[in-house]
C-alpha atoms as an extended CHARMM CRD file, in Angstrom:
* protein
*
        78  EXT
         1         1  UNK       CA             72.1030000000       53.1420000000       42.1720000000  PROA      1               0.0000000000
         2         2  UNK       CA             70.2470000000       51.3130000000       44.9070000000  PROA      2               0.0000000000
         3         3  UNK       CA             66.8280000000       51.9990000000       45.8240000000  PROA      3               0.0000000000
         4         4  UNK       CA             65.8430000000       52.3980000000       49.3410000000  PROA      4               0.0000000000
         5         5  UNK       CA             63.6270000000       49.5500000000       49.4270000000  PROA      5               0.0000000000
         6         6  UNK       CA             66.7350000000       47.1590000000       48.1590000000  PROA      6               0.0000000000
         7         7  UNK       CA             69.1350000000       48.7410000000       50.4820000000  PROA      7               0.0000000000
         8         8  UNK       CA             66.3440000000       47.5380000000       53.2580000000  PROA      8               0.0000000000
         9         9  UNK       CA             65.8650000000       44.1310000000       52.1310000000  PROA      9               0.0000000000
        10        10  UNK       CA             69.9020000000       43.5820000000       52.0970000000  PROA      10              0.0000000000
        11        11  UNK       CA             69.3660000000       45.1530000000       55.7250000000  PROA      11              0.0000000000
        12        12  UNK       CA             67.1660000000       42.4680000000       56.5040000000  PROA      12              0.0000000000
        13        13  UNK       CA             68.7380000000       39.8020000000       55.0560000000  PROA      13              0.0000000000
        14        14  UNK       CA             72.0500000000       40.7780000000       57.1760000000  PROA      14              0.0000000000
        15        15  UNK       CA             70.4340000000       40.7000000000       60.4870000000  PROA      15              0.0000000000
        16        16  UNK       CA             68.5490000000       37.3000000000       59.7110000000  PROA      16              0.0000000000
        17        17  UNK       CA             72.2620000000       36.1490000000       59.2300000000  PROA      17              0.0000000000
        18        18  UNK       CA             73.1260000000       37.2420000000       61.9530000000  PROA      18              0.0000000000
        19        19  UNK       CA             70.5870000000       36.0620000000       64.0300000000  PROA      19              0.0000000000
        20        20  UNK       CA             70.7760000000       32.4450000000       62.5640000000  PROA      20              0.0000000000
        21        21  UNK       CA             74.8130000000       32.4350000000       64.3000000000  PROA      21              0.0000000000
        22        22  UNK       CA             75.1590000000       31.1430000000       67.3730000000  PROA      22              0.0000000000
        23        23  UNK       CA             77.2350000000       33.6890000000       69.6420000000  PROA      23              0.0000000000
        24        24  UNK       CA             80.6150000000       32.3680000000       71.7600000000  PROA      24              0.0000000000
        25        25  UNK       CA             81.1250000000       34.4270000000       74.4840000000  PROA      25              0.0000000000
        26        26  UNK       CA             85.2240000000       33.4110000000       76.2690000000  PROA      26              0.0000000000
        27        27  UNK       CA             84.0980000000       33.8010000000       80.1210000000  PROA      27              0.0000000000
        28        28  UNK       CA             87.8520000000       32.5960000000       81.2840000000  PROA      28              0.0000000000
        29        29  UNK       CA             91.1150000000       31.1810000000       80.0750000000  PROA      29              0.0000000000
        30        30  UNK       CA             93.2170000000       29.2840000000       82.1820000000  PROA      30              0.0000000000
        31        31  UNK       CA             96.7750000000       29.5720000000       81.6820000000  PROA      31              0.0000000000
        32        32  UNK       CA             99.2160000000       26.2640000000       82.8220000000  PROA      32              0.0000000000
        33        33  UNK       CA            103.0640000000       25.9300000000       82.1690000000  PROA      33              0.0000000000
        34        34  UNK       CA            104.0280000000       24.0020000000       78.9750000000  PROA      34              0.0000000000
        35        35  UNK       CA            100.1050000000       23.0100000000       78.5110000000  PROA      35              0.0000000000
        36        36  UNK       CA             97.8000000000       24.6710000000       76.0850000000  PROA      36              0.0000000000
        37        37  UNK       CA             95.4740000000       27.1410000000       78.0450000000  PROA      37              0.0000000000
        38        38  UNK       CA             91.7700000000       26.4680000000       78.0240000000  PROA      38              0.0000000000
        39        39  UNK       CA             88.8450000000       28.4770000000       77.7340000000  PROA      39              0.0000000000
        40        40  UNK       CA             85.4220000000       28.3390000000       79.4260000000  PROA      40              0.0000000000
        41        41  UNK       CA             83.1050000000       29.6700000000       76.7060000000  PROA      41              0.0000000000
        42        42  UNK       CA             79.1270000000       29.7130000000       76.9130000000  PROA      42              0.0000000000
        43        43  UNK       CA             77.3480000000       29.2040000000       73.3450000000  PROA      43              0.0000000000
        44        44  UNK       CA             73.6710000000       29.3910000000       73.6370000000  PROA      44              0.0000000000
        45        45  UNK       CA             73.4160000000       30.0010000000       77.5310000000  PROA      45              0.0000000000
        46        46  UNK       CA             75.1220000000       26.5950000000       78.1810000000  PROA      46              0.0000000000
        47        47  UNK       CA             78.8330000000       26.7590000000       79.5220000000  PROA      47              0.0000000000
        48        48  UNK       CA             81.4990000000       24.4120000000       77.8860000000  PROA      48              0.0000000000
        49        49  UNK       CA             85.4690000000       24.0970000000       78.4770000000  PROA      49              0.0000000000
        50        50  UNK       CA             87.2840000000       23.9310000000       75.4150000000  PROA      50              0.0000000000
        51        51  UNK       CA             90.9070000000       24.0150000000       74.0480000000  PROA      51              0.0000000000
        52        52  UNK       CA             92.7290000000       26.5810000000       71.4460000000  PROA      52              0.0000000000
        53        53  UNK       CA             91.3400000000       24.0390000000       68.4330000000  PROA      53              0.0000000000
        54        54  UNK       CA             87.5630000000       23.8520000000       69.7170000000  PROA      54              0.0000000000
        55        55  UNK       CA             87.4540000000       27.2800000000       70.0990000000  PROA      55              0.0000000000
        56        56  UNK       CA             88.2710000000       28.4760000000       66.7270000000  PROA      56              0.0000000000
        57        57  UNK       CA             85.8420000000       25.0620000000       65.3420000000  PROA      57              0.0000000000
        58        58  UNK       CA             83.1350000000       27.1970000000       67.1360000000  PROA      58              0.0000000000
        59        59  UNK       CA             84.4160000000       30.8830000000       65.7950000000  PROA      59              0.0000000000
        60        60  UNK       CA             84.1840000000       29.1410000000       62.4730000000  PROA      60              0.0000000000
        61        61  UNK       CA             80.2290000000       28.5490000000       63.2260000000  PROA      61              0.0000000000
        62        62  UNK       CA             80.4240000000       25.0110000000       64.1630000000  PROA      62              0.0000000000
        63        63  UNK       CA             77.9670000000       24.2350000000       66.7590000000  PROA      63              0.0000000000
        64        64  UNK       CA             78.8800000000       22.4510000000       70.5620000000  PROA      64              0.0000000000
        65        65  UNK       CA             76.8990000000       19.2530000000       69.3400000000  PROA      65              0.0000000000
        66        66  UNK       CA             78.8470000000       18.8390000000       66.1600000000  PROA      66              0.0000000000
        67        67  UNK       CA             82.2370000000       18.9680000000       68.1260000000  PROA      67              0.0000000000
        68        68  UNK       CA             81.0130000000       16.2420000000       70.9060000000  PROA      68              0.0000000000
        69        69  UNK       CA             81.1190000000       18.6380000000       73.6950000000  PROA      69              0.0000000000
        70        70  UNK       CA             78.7440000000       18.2260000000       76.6650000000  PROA      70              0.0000000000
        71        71  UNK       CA             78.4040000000       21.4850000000       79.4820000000  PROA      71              0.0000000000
        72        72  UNK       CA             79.3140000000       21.9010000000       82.0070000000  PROA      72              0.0000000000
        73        73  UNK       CA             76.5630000000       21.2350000000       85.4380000000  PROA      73              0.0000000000
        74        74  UNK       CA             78.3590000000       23.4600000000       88.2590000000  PROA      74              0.0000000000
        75        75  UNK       CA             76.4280000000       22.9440000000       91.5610000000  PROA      75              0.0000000000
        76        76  UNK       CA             75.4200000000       26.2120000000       92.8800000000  PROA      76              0.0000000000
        77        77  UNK       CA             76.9180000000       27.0180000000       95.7310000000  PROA      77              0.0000000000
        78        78  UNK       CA             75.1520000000       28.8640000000       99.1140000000  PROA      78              0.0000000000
């Protein structure tokens, strides 16, 4: 039988895990005929266009720097 001060520290220890993740958010995919789509994803406020394979490298927690990607600079248009 747990206690409620164990169920709170497993609590705890949960959201620190899930804190420590990074987060991939898919903003687009772009589809092309007989190519393999791409997806413009932003990890850690930084935007980065990626392929099928990179994606799931950073589902699987690998981080943008590990994989050799650099963001994307958009100029900001008026």
């Amino acid at each position: 039988m747990s206690t409620p001060t164990s169920r709170q520290v497993k609590q705890r220890k949960a959201v620190a895990e899930a804190l420590g993740r990074h987060k991939v958010f898919v903003s687009s995919r772009r589809f092309k005929a007989g190519e393999e789509p791409t997806y413009r994803v932003i990890v850690a406020n930084e935007a980065y266009l990626v392929g099928q394979r990179t994606l799931d490298q950073l589902y699987q927690g690998y981080r943008p720097a590990e994989l050799g990607l650099e963001p994307l600079h958009e100029e900001m248009g008026e």
